[in-house]
TORSEMAR-961832 format. One record per residue (C-alpha): residue number from 1; residue in one letter; x, y, z. Coordinates in nm, 2 decimals, m for minus. Layout:
BEGIN
REC,NUM,a,X,Y,Z
...
END
This chain:
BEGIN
REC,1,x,0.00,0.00,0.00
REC,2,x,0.29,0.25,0.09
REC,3,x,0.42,0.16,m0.28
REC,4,x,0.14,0.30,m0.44
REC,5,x,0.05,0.63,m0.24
REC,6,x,0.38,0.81,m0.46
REC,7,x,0.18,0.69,m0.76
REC,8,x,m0.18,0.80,m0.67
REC,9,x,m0.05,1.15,m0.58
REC,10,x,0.16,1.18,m0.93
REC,11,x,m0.13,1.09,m1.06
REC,12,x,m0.36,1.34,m0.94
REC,13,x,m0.08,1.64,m0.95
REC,14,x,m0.11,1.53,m1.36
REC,15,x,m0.48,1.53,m1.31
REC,16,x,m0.48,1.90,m1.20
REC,17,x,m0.21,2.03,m1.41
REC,18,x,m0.42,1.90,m1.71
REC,19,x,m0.74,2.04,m1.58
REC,20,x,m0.57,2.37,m1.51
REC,21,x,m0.45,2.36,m1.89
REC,22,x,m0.77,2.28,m2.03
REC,23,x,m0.95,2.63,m1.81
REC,24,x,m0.68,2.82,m1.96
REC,25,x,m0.81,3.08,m2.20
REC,26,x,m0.62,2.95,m2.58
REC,27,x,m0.63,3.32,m2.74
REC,28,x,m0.88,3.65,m2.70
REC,29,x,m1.23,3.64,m2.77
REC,30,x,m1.31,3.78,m3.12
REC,31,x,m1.63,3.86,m3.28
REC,32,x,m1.62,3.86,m3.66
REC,33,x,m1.97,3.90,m3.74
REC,34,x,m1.91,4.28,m3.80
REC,35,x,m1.74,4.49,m4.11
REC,36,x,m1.61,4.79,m4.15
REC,37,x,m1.73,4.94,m4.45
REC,38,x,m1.41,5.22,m4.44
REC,39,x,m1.20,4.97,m4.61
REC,40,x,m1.02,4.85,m4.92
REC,41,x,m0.77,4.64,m5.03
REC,42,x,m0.38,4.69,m4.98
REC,43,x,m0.26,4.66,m5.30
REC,44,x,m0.36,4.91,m5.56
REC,45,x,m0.08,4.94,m5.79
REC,46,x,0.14,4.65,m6.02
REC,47,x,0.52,4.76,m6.08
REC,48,x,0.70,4.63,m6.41
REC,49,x,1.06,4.59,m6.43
REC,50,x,1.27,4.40,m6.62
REC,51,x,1.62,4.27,m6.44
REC,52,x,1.91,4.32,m6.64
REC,53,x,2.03,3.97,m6.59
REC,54,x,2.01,3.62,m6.74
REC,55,x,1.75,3.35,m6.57
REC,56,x,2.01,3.23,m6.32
REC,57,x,2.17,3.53,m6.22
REC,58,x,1.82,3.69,m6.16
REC,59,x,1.73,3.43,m5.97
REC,60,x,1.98,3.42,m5.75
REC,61,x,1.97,3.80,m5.74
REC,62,x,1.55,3.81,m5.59
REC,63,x,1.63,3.50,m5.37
REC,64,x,1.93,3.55,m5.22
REC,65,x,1.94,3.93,m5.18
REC,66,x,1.71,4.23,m5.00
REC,67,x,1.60,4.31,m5.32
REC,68,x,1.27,4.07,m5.40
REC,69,x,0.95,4.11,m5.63
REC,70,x,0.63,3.87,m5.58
REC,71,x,0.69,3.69,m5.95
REC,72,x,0.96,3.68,m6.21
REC,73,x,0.89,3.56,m6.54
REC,74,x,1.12,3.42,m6.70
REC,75,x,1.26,3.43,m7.11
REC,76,x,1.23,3.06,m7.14
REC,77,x,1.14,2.92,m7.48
REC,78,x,0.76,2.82,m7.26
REC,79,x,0.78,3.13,m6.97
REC,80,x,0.66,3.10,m6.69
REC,81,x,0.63,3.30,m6.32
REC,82,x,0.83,3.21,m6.03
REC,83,x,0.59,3.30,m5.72
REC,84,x,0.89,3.45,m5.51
REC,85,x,0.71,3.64,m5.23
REC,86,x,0.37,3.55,m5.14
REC,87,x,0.08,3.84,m5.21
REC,88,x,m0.02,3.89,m4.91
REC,89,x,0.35,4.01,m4.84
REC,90,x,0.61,4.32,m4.88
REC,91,x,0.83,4.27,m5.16
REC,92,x,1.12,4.50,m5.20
REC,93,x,1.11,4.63,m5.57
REC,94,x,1.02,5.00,m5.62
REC,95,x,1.19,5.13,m5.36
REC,96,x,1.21,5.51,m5.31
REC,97,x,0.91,5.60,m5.53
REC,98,x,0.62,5.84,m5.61
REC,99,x,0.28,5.80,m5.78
REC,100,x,0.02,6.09,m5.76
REC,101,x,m0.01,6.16,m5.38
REC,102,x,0.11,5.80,m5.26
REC,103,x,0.50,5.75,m5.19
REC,104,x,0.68,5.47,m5.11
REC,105,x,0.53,5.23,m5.29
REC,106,x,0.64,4.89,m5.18
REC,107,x,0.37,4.87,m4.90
REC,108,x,0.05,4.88,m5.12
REC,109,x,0.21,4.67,m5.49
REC,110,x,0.30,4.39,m5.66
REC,111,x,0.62,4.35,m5.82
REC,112,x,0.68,4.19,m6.12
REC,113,x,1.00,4.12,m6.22
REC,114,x,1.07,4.02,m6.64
REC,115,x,1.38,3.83,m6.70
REC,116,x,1.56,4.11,m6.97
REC,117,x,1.91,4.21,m7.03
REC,118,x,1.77,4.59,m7.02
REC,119,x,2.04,4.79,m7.24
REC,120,x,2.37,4.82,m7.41
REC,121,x,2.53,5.08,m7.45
REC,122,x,2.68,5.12,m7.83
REC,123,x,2.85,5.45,m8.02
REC,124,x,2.53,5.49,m8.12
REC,125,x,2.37,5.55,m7.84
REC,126,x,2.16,5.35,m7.58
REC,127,x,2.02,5.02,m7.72
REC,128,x,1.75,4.84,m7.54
REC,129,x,1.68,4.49,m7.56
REC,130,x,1.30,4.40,m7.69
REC,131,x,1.08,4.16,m7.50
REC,132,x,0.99,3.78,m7.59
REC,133,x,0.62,3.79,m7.70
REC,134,x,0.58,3.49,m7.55
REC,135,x,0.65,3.66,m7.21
REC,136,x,0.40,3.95,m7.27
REC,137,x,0.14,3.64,m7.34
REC,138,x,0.19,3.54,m6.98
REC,139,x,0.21,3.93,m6.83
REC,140,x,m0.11,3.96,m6.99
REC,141,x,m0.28,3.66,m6.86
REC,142,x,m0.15,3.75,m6.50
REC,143,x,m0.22,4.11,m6.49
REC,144,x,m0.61,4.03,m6.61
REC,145,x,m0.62,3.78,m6.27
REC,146,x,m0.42,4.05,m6.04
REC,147,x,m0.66,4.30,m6.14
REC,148,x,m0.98,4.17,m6.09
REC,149,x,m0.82,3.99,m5.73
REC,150,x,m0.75,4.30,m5.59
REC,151,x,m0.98,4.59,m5.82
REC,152,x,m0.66,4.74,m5.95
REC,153,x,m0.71,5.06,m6.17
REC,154,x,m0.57,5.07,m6.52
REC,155,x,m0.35,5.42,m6.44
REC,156,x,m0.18,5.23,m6.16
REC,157,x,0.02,4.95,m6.40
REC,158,x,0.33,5.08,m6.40
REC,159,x,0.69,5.04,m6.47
REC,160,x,0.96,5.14,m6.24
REC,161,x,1.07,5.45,m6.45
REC,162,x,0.70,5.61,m6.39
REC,163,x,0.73,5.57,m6.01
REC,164,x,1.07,5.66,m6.00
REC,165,x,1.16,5.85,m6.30
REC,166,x,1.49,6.00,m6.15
REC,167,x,1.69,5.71,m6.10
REC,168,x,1.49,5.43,m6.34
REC,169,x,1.50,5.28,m6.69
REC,170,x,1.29,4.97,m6.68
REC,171,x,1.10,4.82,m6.80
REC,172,x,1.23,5.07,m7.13
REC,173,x,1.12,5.18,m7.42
REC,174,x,1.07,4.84,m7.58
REC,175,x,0.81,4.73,m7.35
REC,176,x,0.50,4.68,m7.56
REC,177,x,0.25,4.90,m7.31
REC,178,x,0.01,4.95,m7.58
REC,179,x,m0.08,4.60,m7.59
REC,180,x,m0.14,4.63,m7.29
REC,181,x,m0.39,4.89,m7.36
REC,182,x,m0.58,4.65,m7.63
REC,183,x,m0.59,4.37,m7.35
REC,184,x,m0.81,4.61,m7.14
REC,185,x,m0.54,4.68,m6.85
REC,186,x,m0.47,5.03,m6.89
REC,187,x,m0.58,5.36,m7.08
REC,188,x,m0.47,5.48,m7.39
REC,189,x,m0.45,5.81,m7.59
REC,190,x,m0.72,5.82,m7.84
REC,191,x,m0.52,5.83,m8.17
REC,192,x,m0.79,6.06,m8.34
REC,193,x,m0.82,6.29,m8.03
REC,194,x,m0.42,6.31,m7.98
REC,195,x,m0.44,6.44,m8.35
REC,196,x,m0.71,6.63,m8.32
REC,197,x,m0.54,6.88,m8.08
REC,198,x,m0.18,6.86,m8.28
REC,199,x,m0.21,7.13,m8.52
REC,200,x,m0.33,7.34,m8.20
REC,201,x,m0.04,7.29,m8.01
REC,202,x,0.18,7.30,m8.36
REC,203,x,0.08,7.67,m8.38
REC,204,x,0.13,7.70,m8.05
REC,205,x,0.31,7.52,m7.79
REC,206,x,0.25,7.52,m7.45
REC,207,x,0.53,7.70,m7.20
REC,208,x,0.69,7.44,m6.95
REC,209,x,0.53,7.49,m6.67
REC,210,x,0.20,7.35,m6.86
REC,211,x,0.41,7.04,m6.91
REC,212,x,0.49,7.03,m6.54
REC,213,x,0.14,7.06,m6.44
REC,214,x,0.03,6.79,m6.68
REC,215,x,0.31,6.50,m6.57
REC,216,x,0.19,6.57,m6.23
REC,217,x,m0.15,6.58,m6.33
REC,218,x,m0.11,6.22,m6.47
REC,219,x,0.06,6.09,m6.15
REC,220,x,0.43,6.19,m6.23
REC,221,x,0.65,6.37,m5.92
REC,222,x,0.75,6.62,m6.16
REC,223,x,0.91,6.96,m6.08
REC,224,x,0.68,7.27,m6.08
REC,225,x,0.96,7.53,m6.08
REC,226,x,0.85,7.66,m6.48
REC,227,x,1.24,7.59,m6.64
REC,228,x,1.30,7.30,m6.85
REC,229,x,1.62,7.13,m6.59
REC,230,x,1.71,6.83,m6.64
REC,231,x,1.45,6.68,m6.38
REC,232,x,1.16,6.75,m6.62
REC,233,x,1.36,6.60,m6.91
REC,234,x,1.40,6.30,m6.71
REC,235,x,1.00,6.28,m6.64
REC,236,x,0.93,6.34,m7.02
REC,237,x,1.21,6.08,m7.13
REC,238,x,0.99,5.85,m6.91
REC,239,x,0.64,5.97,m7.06
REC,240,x,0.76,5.97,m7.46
REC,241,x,0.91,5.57,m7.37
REC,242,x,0.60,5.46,m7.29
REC,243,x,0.34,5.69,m7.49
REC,244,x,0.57,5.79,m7.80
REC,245,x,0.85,5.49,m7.83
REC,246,x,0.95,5.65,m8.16
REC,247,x,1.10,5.93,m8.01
REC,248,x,1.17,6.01,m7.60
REC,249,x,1.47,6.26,m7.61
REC,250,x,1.26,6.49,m7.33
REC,251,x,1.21,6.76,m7.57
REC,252,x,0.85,6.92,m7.47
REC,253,x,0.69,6.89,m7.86
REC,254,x,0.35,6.97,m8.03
REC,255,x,0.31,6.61,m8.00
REC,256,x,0.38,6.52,m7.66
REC,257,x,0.17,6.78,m7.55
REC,258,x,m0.11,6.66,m7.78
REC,259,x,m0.07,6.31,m7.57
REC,260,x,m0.07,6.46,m7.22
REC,261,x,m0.38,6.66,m7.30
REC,262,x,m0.58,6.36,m7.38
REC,263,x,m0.46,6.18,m7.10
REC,264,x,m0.54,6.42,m6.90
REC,265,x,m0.89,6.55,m7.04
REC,266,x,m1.09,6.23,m7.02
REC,267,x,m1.37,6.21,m7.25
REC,268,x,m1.72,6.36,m7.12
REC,269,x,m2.00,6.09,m7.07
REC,270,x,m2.28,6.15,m7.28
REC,271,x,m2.62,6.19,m7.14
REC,272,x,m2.87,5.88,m7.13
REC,273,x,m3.16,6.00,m7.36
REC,274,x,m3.46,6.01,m7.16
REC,275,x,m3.70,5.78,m7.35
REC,276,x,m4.07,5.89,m7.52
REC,277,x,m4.39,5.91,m7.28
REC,278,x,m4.60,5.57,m7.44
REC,279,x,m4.89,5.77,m7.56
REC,280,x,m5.21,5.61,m7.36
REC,281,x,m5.43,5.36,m7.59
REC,282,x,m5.74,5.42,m7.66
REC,283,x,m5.97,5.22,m7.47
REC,284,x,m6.09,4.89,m7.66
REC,285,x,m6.47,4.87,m7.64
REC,286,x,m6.64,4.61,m7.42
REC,287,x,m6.73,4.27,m7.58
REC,288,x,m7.06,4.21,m7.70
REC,289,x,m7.04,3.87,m7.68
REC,290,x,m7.23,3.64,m7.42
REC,291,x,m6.93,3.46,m7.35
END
């Protein structure tokens, strides 16, 4: 009997510990049955670059180093994404960066990452490398599903040079952004409307600090100081790369202008015609018949 008192009282010190453990609260009490309607999703903006780097190397690069996006796609006869940072997390791609009144831009995108050797530099100039249209395919098909996920609005696509035009090439001139345009995902100067208001600003060309106003007006962080420095050139190199890729020296020209005006002036929605008043029938006379 003396044997097994040692045992009954282990047995009932387990007893209470695991009673104690069991009362103990697991986590706070929540109530989810309520919603805030003052809400909206965190991401609201999709940043294009391309990484001046072969598949491997840019691999290594958004793996192994602070720099990250959420995808990279790569140049592969078949491309595909690499899913490198889940969505629902910070990715470290745009860096210091400016769109409209939002700055900082890392906390509220998606970055997207297309494997592309960027530029060469030739006595010729600055040569950029064009992209696999097998690769915009796949953007396409991405940015469609992105979109409608998170409600994203077609003037917050990117690149990295729009959100950082100081500092920032990619994704470059050669990036096809107008089919972009035809797949729905962003808006587009109306050819007819851009040459329209040409011959306007042909005769007459609009000082710089109209251009300022305008690059800020579409979401730019453009200086507002009325001289043409090299700042504003930089922000119009950026604009004329992805508007106008025949030309983007950062000259302010008839035609330029003609594009940020139709950006900028959206195109008024007609009125719904109110229909007719349905005159009243006349009344049908009452059957005769003994039915």
């Amino acid at each position: 009997m003396s044997k097994l008192l040692p045992l009954v009282a282990l047995t009932a010190a387990v007893s209470l510990l695991s009673g104690c453990a069991t009362v103990a609260p697991a986590g706070p009490r929540i109530d989810k049955s309520l919603t805030a309607r003052g809400q909206s999703e965190r991401i609201k903006y999709i940043i294009l670059h391309y990484t001046v780097a072969d598949l491997p190397r840019s691999i290594k690069i958004l793996t192994q180093q602070d720099v990250s996006a959420h995808y990279l796609l790569t140049d592969t006869d078949q491309p595909f994404f690499y899913a490198l940072v889940d969505e629902s997390k910070q990715s470290n791609h745009a860096g210091l960066s400016s769109w409209k009144i939002y700055n900082q831009l890392n906390s509220a995108s998606i970055g997207i990452e297309i494997v592309n050797p960027g530029f060469t530099e030739t006595p010729q100039g600055r040569v950029y490398a064009p992209f696999k249209q097998a690769q915009i395919d796949q953007l396409i098909l991405l940015l469609k599903q992105l979109v409608a996920r998170y409600n994203i609005k077609p003037e917050n696509i990117l690149g990295h040079n729009d959100i950082a035009p100081q500092r920032k090439q990619d994704p470059g001139p050669m990036f096809p952004w107008k089919q972009l345009a035809d797949a729905g995902l962003l808006a587009w100067p109306e050819p007819s409307r851009v040459g329209a208001r040409l011959p306007l600003f042909t005769e007459q060309l609009p000082d710089v600090a109209w251009f300022q106003r305008k690059l800020a007006q579409v979401g730019y962080a453009t200086p507002q100081t009325g001289e043409l420095d090299q700042a504003t050139r930089n922000v119009l190199v950026v604009f004329q790369s992805k508007y106008r890729q025949s030309l983007y020296d950062g000259t302010p020209d008839a035609e330029t202008a003609a594009l940020l005006d139709v950006l900028t002036s959206p195109v008024p929605e007609l009125p719904v015609p109110t229909p007719a008043p349905v005159a009243a029938s006349a009344a049908l006379p009452r059957s005769t018949s003994s039915r």
